[in-house]
C-alpha positions as CSV (number, residue, x, y, z in Angstrom):
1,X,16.3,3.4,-14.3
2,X,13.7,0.3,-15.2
3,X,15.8,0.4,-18.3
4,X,19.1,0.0,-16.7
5,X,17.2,-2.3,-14.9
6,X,15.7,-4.6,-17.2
7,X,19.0,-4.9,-19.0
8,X,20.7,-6.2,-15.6
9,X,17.8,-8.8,-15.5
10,X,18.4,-10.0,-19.1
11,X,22.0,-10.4,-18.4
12,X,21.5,-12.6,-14.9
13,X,19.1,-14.6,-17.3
14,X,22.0,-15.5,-19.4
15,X,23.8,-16.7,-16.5
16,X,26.1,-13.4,-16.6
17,X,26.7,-11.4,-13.0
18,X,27.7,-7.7,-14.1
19,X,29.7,-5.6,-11.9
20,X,28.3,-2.4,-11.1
21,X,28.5,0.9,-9.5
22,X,25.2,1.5,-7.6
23,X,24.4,5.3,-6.0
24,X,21.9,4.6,-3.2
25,X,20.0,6.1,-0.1
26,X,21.2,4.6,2.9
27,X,19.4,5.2,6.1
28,X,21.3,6.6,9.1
29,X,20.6,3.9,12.2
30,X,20.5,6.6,14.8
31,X,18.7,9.2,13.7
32,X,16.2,10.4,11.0
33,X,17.7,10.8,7.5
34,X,20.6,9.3,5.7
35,X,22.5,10.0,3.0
36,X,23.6,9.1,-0.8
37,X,26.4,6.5,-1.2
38,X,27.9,4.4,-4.0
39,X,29.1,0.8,-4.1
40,X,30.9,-1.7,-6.7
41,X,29.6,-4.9,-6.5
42,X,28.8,-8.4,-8.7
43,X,25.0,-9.2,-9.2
44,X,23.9,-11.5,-7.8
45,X,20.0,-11.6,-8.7
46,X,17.0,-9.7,-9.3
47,X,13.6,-10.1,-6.8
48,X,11.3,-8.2,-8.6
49,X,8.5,-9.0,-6.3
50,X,10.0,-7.6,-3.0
51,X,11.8,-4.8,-5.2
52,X,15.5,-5.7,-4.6
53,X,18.5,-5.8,-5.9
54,X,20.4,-8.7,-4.3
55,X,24.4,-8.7,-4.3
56,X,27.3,-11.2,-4.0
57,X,28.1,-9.0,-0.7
58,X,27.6,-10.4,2.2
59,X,26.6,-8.8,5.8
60,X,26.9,-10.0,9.4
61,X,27.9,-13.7,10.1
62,X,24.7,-15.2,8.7
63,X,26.4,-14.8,5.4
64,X,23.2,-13.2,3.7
65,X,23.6,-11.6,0.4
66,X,22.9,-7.3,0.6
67,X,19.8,-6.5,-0.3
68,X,19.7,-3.0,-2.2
69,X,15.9,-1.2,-2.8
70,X,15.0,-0.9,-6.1
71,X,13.6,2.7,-4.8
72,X,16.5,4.2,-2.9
73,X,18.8,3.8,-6.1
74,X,19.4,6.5,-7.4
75,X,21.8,5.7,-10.5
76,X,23.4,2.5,-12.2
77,X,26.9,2.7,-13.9
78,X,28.7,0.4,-15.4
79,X,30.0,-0.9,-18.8
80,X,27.1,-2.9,-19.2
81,X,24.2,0.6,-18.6
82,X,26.7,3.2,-20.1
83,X,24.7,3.3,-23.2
84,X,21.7,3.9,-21.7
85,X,20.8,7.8,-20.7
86,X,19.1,9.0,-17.6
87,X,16.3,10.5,-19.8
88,X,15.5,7.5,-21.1
């Protein structure tokens, strides 16, 4: 995954904004638990400090950008990390 991750980062660098397919754990509001769902969406950035993944989706009216967590992904697809294994 830091792979997958890293090669994201080098692409924003280059001023590129992939589109990818993220698999994620998303909290249930109401009650304990939550479950594993995907997503396509452009790239916005990478905050490696706060652990995030930050899309060009936005949520509610404030227009703010979705924030995914680097440790609830559970897989990366795309063109761009096809190359790169799971093992690895």
């Amino acid at each position: 995954m830091n792979q997958k991750i890293n090669l994201i980062a080098v692409e924003l660098e280059y001023g590129h904004h992939p589109i990818l397919t993220f698999a994620y754990f998303l909290n249930d509001r109401m009650k304990q638990g939550g479950s594993y769902v995907t997503m396509t969406e452009r790239v916005r950035k990478i905050d490696a400090v706060n652990r995030k993944i930050v899309l060009y989706k936005t949520v509610g009216t404030g227009h703010r950008y979705m924030e995914l967590d680097m440790d609830k992904i559970k897989d990366i697809s795309g063109d761009l990390v096809s190359h790169i294994s799971e093992s690895a």
